[in-house]
N, CA, C and O atoms as CSV, one atom per row, in Angstrom:
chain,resi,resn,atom,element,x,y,z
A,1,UNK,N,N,43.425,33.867,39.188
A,1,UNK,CA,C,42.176,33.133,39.310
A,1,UNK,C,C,41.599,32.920,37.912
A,1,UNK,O,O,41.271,33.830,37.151
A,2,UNK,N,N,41.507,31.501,37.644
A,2,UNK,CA,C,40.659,31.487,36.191
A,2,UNK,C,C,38.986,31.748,36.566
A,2,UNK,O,O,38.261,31.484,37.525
A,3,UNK,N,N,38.809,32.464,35.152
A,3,UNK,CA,C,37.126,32.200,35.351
A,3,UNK,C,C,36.633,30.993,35.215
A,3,UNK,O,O,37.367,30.006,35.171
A,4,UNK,N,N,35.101,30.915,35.116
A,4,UNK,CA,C,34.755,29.607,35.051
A,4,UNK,C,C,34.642,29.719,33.716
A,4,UNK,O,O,34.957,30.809,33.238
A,5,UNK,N,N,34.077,28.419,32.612
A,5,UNK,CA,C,33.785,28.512,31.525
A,5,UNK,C,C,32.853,28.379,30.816
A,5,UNK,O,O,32.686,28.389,29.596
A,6,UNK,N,N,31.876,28.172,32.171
A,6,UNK,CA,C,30.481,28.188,31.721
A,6,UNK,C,C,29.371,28.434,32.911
A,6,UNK,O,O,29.940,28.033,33.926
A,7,UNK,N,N,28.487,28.749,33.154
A,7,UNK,CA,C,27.656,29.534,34.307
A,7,UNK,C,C,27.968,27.941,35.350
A,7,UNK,O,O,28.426,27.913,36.492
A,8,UNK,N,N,27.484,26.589,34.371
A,8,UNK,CA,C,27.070,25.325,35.499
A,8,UNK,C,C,28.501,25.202,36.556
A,8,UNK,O,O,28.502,24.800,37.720
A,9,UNK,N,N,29.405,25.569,35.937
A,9,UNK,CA,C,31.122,25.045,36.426
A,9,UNK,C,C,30.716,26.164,37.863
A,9,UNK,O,O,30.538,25.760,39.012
A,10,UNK,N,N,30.641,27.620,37.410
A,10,UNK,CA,C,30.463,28.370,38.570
A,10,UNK,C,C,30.049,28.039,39.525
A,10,UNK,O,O,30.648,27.862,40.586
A,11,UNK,N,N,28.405,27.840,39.164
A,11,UNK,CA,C,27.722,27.098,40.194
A,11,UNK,C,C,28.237,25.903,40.999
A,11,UNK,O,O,28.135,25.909,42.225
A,12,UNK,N,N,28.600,25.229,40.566
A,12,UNK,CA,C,29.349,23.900,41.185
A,12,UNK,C,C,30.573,24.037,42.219
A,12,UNK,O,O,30.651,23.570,43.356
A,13,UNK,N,N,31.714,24.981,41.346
A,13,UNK,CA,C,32.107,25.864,42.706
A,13,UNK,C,C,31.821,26.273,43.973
A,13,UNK,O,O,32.465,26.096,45.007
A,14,UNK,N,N,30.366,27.072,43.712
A,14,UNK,CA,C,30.643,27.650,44.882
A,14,UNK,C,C,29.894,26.387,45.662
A,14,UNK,O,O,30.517,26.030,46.661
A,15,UNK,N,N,28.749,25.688,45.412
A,15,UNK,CA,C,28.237,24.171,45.956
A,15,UNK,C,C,29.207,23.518,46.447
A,15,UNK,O,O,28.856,22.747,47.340
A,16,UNK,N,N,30.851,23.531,46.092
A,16,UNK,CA,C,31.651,22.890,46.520
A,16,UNK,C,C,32.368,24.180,47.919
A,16,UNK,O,O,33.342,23.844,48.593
A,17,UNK,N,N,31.855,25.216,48.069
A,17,UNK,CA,C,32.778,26.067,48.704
A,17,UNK,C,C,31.746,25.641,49.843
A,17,UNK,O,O,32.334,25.362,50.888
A,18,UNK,N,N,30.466,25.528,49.905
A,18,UNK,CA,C,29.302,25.344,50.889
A,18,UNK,C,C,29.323,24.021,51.260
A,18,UNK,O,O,28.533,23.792,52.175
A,19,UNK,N,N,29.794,23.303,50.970
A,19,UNK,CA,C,30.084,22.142,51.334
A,19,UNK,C,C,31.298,21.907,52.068
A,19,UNK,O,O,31.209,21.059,52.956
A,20,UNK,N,N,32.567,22.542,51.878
A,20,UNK,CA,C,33.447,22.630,52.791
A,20,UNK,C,C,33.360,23.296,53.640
A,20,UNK,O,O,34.309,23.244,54.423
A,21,UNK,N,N,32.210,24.283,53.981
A,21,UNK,CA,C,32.176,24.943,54.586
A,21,UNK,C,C,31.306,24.133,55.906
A,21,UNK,O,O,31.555,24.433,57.073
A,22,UNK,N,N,30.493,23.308,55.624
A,22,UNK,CA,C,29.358,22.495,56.174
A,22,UNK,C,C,30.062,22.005,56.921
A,22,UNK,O,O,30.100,22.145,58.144
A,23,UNK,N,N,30.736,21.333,56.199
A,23,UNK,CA,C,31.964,19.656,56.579
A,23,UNK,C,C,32.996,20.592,58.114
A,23,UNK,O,O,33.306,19.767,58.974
A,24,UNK,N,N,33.379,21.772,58.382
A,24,UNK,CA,C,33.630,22.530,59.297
A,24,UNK,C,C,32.378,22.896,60.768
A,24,UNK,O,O,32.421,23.496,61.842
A,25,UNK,N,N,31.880,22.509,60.376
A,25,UNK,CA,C,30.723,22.645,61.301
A,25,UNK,C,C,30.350,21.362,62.585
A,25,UNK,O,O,29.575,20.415,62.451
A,26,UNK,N,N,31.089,21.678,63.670
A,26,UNK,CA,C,31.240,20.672,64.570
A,26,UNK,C,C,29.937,20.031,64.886
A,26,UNK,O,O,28.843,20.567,64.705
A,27,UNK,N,N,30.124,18.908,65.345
A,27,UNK,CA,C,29.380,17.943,66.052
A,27,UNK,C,C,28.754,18.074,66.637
A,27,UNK,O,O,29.266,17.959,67.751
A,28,UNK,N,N,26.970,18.453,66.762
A,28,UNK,CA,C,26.400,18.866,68.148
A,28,UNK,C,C,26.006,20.544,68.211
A,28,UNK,O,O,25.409,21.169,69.088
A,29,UNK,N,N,26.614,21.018,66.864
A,29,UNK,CA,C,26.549,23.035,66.616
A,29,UNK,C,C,25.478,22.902,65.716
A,29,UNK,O,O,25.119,21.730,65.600
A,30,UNK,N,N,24.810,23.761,64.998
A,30,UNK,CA,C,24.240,24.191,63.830
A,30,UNK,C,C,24.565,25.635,63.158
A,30,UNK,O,O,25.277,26.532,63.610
A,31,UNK,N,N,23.941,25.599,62.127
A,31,UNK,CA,C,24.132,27.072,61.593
A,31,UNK,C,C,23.431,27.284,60.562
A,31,UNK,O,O,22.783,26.333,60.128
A,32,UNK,N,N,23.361,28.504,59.918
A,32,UNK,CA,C,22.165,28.610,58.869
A,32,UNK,C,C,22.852,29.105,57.667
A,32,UNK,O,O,24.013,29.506,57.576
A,33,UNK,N,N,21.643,28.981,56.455
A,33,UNK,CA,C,22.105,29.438,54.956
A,33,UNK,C,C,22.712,30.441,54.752
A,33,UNK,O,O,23.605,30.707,53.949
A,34,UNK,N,N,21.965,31.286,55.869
A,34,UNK,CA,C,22.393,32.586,55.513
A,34,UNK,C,C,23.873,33.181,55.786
A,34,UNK,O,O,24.608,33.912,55.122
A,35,UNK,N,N,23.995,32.568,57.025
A,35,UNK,CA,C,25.383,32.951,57.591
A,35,UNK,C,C,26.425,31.868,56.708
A,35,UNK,O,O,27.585,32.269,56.801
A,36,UNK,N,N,26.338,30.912,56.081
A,36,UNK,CA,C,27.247,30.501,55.186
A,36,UNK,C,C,27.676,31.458,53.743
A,36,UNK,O,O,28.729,31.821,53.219
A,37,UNK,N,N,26.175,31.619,53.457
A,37,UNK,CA,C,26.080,32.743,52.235
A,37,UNK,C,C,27.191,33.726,52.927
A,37,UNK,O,O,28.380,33.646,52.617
A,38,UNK,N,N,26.666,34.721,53.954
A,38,UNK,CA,C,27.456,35.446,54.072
A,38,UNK,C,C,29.052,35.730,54.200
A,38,UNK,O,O,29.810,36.683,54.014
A,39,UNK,N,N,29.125,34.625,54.544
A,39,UNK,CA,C,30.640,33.778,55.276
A,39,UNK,C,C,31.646,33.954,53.439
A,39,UNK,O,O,32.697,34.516,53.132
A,40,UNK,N,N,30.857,33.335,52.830
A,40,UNK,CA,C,30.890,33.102,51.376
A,40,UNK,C,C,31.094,34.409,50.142
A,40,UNK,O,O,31.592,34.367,49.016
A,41,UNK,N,N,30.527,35.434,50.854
A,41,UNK,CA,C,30.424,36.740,50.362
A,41,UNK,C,C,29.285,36.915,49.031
A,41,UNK,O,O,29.147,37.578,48.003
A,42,UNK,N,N,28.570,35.805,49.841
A,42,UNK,CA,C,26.779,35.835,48.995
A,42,UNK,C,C,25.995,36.171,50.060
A,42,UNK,O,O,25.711,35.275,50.854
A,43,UNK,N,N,25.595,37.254,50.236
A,43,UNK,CA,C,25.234,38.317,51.405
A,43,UNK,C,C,23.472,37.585,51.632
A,43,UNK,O,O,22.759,37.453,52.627
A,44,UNK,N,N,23.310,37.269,50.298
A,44,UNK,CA,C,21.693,37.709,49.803
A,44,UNK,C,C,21.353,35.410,49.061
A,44,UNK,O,O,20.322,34.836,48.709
A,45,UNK,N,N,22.601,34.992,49.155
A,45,UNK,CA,C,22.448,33.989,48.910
A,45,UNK,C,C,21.792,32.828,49.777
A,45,UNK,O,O,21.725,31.622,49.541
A,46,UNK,N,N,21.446,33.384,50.583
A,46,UNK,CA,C,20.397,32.232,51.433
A,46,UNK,C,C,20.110,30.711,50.525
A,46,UNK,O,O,20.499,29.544,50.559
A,47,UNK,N,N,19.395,31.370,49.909
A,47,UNK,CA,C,18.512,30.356,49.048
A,47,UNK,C,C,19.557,29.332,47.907
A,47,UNK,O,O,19.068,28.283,47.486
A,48,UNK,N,N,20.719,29.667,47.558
A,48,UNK,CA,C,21.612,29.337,46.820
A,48,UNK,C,C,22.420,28.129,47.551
A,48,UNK,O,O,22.745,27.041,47.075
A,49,UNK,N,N,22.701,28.785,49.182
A,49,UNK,CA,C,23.014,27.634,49.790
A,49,UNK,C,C,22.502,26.274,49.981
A,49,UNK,O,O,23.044,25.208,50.272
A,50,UNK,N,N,20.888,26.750,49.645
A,50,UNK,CA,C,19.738,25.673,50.162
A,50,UNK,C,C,19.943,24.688,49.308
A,50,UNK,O,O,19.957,23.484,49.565
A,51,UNK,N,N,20.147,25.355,47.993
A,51,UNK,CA,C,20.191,24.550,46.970
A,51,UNK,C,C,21.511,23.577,47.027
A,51,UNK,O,O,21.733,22.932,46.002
A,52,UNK,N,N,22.093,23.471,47.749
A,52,UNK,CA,C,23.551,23.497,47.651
A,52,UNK,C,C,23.325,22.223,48.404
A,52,UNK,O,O,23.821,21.187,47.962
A,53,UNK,N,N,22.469,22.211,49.739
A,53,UNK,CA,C,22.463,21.674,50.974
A,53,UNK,C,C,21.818,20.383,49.914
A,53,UNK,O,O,22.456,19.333,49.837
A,54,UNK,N,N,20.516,20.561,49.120
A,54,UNK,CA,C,20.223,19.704,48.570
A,54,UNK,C,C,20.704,18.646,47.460
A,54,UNK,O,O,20.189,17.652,46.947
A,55,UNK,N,N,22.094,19.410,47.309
A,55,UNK,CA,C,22.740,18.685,46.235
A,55,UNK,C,C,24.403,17.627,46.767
A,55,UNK,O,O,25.182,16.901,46.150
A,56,UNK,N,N,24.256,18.191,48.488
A,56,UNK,CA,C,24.868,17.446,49.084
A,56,UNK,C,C,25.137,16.270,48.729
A,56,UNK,O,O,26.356,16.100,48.729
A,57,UNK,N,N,24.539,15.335,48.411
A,57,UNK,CA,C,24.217,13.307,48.570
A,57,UNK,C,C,25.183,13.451,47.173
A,57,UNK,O,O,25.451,12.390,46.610
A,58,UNK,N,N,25.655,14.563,46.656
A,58,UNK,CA,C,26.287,14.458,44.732
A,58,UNK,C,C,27.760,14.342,45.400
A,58,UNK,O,O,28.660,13.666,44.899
A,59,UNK,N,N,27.889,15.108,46.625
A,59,UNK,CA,C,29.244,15.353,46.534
A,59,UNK,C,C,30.568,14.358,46.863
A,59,UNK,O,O,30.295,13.231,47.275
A,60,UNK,N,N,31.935,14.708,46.707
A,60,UNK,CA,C,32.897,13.302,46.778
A,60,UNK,C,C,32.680,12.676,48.393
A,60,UNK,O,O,32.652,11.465,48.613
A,61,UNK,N,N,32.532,13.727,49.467
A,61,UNK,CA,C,32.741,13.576,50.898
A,61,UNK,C,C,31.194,13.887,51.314
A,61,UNK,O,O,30.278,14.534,50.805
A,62,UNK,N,N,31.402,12.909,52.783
A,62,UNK,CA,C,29.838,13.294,53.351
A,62,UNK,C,C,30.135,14.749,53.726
A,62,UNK,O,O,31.173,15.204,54.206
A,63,UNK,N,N,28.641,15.580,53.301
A,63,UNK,CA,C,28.810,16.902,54.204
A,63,UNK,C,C,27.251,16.673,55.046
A,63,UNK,O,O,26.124,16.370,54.654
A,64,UNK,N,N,27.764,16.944,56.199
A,64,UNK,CA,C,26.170,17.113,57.503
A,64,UNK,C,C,25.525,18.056,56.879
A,64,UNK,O,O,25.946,19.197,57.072
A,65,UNK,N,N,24.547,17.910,56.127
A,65,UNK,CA,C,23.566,18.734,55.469
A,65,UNK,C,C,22.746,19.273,56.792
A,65,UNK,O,O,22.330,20.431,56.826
A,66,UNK,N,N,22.519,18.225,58.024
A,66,UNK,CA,C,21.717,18.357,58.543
A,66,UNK,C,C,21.467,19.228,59.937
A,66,UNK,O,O,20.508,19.322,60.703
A,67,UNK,N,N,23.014,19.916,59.887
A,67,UNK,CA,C,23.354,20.901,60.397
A,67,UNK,C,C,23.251,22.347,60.072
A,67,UNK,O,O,23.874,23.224,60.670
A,68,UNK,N,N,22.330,22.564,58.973
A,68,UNK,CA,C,22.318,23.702,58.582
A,68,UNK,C,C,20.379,23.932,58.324
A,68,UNK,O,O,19.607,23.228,57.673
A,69,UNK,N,N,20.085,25.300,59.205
A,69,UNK,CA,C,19.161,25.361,59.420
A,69,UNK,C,C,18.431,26.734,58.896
A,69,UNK,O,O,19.137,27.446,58.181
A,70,UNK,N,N,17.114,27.182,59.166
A,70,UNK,CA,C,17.168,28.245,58.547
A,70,UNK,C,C,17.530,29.538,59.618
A,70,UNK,O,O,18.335,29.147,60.464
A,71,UNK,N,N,17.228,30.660,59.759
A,71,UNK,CA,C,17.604,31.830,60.872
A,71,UNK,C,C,16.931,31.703,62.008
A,71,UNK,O,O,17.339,32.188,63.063
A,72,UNK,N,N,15.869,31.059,61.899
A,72,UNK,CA,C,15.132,31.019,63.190
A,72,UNK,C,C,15.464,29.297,63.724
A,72,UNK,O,O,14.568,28.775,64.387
A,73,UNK,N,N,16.542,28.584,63.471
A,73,UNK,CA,C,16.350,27.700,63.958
A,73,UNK,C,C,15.217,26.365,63.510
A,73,UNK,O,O,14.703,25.558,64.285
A,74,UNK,N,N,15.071,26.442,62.243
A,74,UNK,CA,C,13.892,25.396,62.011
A,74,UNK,C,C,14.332,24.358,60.927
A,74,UNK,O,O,14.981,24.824,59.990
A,75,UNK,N,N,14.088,23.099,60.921
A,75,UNK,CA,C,14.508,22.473,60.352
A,75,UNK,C,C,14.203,22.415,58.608
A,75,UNK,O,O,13.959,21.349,58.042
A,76,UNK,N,N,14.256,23.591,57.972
A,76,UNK,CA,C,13.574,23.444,56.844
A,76,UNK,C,C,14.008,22.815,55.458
A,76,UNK,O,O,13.531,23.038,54.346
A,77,UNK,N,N,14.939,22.052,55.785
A,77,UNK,CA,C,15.393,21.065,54.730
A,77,UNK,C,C,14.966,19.505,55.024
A,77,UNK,O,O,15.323,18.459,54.483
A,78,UNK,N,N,13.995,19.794,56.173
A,78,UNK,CA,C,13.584,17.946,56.515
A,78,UNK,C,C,13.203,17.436,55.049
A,78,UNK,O,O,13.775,16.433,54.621
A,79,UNK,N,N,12.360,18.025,54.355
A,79,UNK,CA,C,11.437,17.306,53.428
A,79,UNK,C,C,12.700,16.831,52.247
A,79,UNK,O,O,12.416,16.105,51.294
A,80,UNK,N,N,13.574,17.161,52.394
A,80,UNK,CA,C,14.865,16.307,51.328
A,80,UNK,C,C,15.392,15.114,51.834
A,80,UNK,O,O,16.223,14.537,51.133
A,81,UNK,N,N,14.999,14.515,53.166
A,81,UNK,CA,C,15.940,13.461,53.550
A,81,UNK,C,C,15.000,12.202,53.022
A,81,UNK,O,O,14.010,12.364,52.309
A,82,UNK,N,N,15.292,11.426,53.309
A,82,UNK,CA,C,14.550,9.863,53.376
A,82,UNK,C,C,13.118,9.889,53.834
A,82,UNK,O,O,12.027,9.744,53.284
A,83,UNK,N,N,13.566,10.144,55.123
A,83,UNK,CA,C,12.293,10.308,55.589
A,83,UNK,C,C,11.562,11.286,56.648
A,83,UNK,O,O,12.383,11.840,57.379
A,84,UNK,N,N,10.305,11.609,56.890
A,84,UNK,CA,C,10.584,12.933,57.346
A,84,UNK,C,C,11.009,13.739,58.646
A,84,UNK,O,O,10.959,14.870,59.129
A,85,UNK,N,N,11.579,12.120,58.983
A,85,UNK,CA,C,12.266,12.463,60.769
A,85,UNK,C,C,13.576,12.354,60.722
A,85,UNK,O,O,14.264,12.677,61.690
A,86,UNK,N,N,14.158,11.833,59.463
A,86,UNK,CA,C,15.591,11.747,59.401
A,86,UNK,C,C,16.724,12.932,59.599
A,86,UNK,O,O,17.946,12.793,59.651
A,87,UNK,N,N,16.271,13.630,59.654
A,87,UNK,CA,C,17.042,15.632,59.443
A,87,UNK,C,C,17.277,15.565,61.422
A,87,UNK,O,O,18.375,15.752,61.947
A,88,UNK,N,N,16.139,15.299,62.120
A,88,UNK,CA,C,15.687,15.330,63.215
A,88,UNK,C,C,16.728,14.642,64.293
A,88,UNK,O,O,17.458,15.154,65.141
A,89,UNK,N,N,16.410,12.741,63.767
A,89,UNK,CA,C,17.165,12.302,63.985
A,89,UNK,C,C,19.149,11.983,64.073
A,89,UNK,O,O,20.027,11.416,64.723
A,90,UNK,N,N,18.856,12.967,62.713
A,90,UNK,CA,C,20.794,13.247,63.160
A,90,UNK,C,C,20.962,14.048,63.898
A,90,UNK,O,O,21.761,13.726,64.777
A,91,UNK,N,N,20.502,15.163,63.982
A,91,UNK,CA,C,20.562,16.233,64.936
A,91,UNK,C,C,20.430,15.880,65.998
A,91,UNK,O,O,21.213,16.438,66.766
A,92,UNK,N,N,19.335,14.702,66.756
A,92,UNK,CA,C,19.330,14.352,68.126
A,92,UNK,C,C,20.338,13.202,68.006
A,92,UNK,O,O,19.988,12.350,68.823
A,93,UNK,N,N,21.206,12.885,67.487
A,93,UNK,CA,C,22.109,11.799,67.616
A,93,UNK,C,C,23.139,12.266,68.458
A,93,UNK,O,O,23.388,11.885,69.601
A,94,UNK,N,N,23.992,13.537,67.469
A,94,UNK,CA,C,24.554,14.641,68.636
A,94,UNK,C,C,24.353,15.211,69.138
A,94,UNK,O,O,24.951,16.280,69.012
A,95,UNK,N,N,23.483,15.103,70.039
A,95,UNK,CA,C,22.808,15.701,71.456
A,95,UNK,C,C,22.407,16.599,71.217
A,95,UNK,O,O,22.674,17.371,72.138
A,96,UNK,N,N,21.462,17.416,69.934
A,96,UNK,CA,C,20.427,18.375,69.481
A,96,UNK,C,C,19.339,18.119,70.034
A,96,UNK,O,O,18.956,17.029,69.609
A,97,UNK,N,N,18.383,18.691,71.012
A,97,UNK,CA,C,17.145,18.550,71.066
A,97,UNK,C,C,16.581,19.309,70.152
A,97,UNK,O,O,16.827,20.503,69.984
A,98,UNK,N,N,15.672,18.528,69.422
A,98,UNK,CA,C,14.135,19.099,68.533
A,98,UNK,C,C,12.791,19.396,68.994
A,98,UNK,O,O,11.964,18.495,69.138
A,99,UNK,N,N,12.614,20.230,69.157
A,99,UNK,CA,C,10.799,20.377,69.378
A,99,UNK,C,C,10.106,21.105,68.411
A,99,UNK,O,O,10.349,22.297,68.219
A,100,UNK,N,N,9.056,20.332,67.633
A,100,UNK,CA,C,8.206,20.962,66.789
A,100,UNK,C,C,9.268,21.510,65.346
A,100,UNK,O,O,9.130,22.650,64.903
A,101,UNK,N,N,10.110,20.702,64.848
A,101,UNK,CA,C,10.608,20.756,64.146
A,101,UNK,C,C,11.848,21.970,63.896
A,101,UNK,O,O,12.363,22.316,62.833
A,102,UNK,N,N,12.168,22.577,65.623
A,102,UNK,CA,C,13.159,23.901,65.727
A,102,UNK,C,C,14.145,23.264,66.618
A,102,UNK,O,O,13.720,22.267,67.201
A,103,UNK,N,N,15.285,23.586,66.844
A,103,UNK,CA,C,16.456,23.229,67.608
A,103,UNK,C,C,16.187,24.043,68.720
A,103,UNK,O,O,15.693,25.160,68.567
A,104,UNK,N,N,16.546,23.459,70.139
A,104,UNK,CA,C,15.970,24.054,71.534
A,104,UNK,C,C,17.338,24.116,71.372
A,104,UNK,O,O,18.178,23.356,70.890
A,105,UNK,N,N,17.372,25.683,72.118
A,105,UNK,CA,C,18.759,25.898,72.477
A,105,UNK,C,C,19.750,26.932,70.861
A,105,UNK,O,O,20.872,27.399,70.666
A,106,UNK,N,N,18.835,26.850,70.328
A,106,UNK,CA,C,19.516,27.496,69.014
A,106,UNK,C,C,20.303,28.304,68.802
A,106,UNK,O,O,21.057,28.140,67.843
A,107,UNK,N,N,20.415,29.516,69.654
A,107,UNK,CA,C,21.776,30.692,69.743
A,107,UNK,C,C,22.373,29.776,70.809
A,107,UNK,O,O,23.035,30.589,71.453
A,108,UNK,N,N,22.482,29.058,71.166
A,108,UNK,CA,C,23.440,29.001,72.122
A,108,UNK,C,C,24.360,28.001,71.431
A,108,UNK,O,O,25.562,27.819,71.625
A,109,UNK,N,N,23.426,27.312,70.471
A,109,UNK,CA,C,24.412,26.171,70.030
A,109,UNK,C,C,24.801,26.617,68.606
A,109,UNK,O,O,25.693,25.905,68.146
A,110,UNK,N,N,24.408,27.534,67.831
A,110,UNK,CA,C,24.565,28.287,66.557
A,110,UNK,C,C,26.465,28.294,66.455
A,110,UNK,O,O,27.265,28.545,67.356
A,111,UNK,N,N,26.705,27.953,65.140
A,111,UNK,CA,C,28.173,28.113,64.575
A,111,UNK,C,C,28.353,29.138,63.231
A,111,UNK,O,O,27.991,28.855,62.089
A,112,UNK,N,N,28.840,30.080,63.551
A,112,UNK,CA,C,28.505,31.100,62.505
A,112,UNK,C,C,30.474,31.262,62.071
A,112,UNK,O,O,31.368,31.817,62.709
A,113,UNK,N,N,30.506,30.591,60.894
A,113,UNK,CA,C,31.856,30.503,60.441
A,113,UNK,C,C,32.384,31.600,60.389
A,113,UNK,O,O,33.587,31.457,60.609
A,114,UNK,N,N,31.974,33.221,60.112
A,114,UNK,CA,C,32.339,34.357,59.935
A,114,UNK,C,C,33.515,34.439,61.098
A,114,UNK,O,O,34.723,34.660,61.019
A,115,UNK,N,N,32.508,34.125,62.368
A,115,UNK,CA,C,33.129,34.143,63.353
A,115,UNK,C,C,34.488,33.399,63.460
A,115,UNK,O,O,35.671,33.736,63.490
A,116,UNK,N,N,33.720,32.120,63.508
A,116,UNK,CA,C,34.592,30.304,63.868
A,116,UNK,C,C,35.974,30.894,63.150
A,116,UNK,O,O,36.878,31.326,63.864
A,117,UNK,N,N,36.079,30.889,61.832
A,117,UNK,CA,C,36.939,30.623,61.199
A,117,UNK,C,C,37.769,31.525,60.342
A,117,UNK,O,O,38.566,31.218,59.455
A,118,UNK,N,N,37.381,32.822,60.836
A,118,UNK,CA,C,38.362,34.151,60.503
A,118,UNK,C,C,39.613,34.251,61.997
A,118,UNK,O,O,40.465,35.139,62.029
């Protein structure tokens, strides 16, 4: 494994590991920062993912940003899209219901890659 060669390259890495990781996340599921972090073996990286989610629109492939939510189910990356129903609206495209800005149904429809994909 090479290192990186400078902190930004790192970072970009793993933005690219959270992004493939997203792009795995079926049609109609959600899942949160945290459990990617963890998935990722950034236990404590919640917030790293977020950043990640926001830097989505950079990357080569679409990743569904808008599938990734916080632990309780709430949409807290709306305020990055276009506009402030757009996060909403993809989610109810694939048959997500929204109320009050939380996914109804949230453990039931939750995709936790730890699981999915070990």
């Amino acid at each position: 494994m090479s290192l990186p060669r400078n902190p930004s390259e790192k970072q970009r890495n793993f933005f690219q590991e959270v992004h493939e990781v997203v792009r795995l996340v079926p049609s109609g599921r959600v899942t949160t920062y945290g459990a990617i972090a963890h998935y990722l073996g950034a236990r404590h990286g919640a917030r790293l993912v977020g950043w990640a989610m926001m830097a989505a629109h950079t990357a080569d492939a679409y990743v569904p940003a808008h599938r990734v939510l916080n632990r309780n189910g709430l949409l807290t990356g709306r305020q990055h899209y276009p506009t402030p129903t757009a996060m909403q609206e993809a989610l109810e495209a694939e048959g997500i219901q929204v109320v009050d800005d939380q996914v109804v149904e949230f453990k039931r429809l939750f995709w936790d890659p730890a699981a999915e994909l070990e």
